[in-house]
C-alpha positions, -999 to 999 in steps of 0.1 A, spaced: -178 173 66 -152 186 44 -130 205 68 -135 163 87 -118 144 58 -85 178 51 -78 173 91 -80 135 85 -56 142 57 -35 166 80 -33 145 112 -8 114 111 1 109 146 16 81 158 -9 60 182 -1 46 218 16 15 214 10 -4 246 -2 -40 242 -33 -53 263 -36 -82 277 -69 -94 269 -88 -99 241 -127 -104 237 -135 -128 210 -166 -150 203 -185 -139 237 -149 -148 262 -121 -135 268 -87 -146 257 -54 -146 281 -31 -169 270 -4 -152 243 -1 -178 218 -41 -180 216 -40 -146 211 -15 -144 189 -35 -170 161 -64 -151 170 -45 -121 152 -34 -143 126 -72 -155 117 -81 -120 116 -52 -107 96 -57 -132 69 -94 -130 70 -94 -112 34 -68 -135 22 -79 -166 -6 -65 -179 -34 -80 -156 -69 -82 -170 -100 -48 -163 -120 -46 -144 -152 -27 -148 -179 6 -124 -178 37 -114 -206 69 -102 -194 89 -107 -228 95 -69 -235 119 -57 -218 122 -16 -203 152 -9 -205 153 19 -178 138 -9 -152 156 -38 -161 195 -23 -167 220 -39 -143 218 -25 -109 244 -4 -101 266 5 -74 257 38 -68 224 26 -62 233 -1 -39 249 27 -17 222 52 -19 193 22 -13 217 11 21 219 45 34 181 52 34 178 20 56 162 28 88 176 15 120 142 -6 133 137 -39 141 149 -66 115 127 -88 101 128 -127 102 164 -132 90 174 -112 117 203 -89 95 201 -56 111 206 -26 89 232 -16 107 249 -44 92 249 -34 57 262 1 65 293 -14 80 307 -31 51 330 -21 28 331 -13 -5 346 -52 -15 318 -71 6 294 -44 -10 302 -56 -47 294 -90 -33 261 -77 -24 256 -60 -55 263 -95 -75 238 -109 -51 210 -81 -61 218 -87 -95 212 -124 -97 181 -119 -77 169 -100 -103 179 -118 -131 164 -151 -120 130 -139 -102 138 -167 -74 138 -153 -35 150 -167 -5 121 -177 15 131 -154 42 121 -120 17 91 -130 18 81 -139 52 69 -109 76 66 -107 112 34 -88 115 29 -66 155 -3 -56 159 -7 -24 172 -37 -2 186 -52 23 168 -57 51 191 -88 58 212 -102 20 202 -113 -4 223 -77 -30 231 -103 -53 239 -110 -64 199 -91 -73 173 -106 -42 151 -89 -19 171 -57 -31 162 -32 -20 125 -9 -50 113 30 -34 116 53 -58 98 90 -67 103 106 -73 68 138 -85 58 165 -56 57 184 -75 24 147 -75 6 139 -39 14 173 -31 1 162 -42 -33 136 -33 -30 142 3 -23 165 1 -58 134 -8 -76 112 14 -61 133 42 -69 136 33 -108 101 28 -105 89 59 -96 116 76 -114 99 58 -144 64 63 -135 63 103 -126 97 113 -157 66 94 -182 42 110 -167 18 76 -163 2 87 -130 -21 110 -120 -18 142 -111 -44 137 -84 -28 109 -64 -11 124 -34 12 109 -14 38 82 -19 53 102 -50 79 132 -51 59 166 -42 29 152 -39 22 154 2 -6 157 20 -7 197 21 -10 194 -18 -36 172 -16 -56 199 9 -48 229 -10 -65 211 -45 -101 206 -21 -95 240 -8 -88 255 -43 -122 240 -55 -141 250 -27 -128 285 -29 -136 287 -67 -169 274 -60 -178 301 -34 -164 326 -59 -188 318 -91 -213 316 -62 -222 276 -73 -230 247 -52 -206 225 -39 -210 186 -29 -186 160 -19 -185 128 -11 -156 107 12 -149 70 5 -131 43 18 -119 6 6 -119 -18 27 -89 -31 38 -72 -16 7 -41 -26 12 -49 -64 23 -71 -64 -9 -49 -58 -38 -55 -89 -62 -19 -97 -72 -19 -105 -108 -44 -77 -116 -18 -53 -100 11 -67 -123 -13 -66 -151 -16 -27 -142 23 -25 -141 26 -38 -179 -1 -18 -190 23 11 -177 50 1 -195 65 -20 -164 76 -48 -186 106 -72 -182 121 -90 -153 120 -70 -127 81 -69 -128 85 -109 -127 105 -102 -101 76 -82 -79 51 -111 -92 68 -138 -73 77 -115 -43 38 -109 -40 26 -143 -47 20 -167 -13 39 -146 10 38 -164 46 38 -139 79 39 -145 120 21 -122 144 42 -115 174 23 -107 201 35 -106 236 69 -124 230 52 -153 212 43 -161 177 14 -174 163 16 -203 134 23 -194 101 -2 -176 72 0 -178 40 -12 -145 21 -24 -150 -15 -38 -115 -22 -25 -79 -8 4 -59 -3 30 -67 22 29 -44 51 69 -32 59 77 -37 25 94 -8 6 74 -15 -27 37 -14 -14 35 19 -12 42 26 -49 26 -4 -60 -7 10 -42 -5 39 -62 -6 20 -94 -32 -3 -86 -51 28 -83 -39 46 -109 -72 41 -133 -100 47 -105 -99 79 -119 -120 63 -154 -150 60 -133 -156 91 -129 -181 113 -147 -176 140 -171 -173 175 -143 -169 151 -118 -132 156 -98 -111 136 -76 -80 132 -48 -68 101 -34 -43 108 -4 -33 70 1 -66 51 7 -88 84 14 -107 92 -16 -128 122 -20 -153 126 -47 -161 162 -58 -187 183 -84 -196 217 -79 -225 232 -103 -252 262 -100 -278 229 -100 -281 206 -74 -296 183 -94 -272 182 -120 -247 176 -92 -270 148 -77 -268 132 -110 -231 133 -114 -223 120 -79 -246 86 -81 -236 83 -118 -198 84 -105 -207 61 -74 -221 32 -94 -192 32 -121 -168 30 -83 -191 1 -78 -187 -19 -107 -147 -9 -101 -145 -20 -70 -161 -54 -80 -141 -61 -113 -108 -54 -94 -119 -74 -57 -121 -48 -40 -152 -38 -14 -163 -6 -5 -171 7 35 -209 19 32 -205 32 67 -178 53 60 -193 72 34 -199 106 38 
């Protein structure tokens, strides 16, 4: 089982991304494109509901976060822009990289009084979601299909400023960690295998037992409970305006499915993290930042992304037995105070 979950964590490849033209849904099949297409949206937006709120302060202010973005930064945050689809402003990234330097201080000022008002443009936070099949699934069902989104070029710009500060922030502090693995400098997925390897290997040595178990959340990323994550982000130190900035990017965030040159009608998302979006990915790793409380004393973990694996190694099996369910409840009761649910089938 364990060398299962390293080549899981080893193997990214990208899937076949052919469309098919059918779907199976409630017993029939479904042609038409524009059916189809709300059919993704219905199952997209399946974990999405309003929450109820909590209470938030932003009055202090980090300075590192909140100084005045500069235009260094701007330059850098363009140049990392990846030539790909646009997203429902239809600005291409190309775009950006072609002005010059007096158009790009008008961009700058723009950035800047985004972030010092917290109000967006409605098109930063729409996404055009693709759906596309994961590989060696049945095209037939809607489960066999991973939500790309199509995000606004000008949003992922900023966003890609902030996301830099943050992590800058976040890893310089040390406030993470050390057994979150990807997403962050230095932390890939070959670190993440050499830490299970280095246990196992120490285990064999001092000739003890060695058991491990491999989780999943369910639709982790869809799941994220907004204000709880911003919540996280001030507990961190996060403070100030560009956290109320994130707040209202996250909060009721509309997306499209495009599916066969058609769209389907619109969504609103109250809950999750925005797939395309430069942030997500850093904002994950916070929101999961303190799963590491519920675990037991000799009890280890490593979380590449949303693969979790859950380790003890002790001359008793017993004592390990003990640890493990011990360590398994406390992910319950986490998983239920923060939203989130659990895959029993995909435990291992």
């Amino acid at each position: 089982m364990f060398f299962k979950v390293l080549n899981k964590l080893s193997s990214h490849t990208n899937p076949n991304v052919n469309n098919h033209e059918i779907i199976f849904r409630n017993n029939r099949y479904v042609t038409n494109p524009i059916k189809q297409s709300n059919l993704f949206a219905n199952h997209f937006s399946s974990y999405s509901h309003e929450v109820q709120p909590i209470p938030l302060d932003y009055s202090t202010e980090n300075e590192f976060l909140n100084r005045n973005i500069e235009f260094w930064e701007l330059k850098r945050a363009i140049s990392k822009t990846k030539n790909s689809t646009p997203g429902a402003d239809n600005i291409p990234s190309i775009w950006f990289k072609n002005l010059d330097d007096a158009s790009l201080l008008k961009i700058l000022g723009i950035l800047q009084q985004q972030l010092d008002s917290s109000v967006l443009p409605k098109a930063w936070k729409r996404t055009i979601i693709i759906p596309i099949p994961k590989p060696n699934k049945d095209k037939t069902k809607l489960t066999s299909y991973r939500p790309i989104g199509l995000t606004s070029v000008f949003c992922k710009i900023f966003e890609s400023i902030s996301a830099h500060r943050i992590t800058h922030f976040l890893t310089s502090q040390k406030k993470l960690n050390p057994n979150q693995h990807r997403f962050l400098p230095f932390r890939d997925n070959r670190m993440a295998i050499y830490k299970i390897y280095s246990a196992i290997s120490e285990t064999r040595k001092n000739k003890k037992k060695f058991v491990a178990v491999s989780l999943d959340i369910k639709s982790s990323y869809d799941s994220v409970h907004v204000d709880a994550l911003i919540l996280k982000c001030l507990q961190l130190g996060m403070s100030g305006k560009v956290t109320k900035w994130m707040h209202h990017f996250l909060q009721e965030r509309s997306f499209q499915i495009k599916w066969r040159n058609s769209f389907s009608n619109t969504k609103t998302s109250f809950k999750g993290l925005p797939q395309g979006s430069v942030l997500s990915p850093i904002l994950y790793v916070i929101f999961m930042n303190d799963f590491f409380e519920t675990l037991d004393n000799n009890v280890e973990c490593s979380i590449f992304a949303d693969d979790i694996f859950v380790y003890c190694s002790h001359h008793s099996l017993t004592y390990i037995q003990t640890k493990i369910q011990t360590t398994l409840e406390l992910i319950y009761k986490w998983c239920c105070y923060w939203k989130l649910t659990s895959c029993p089938e995909k435990v291992q």
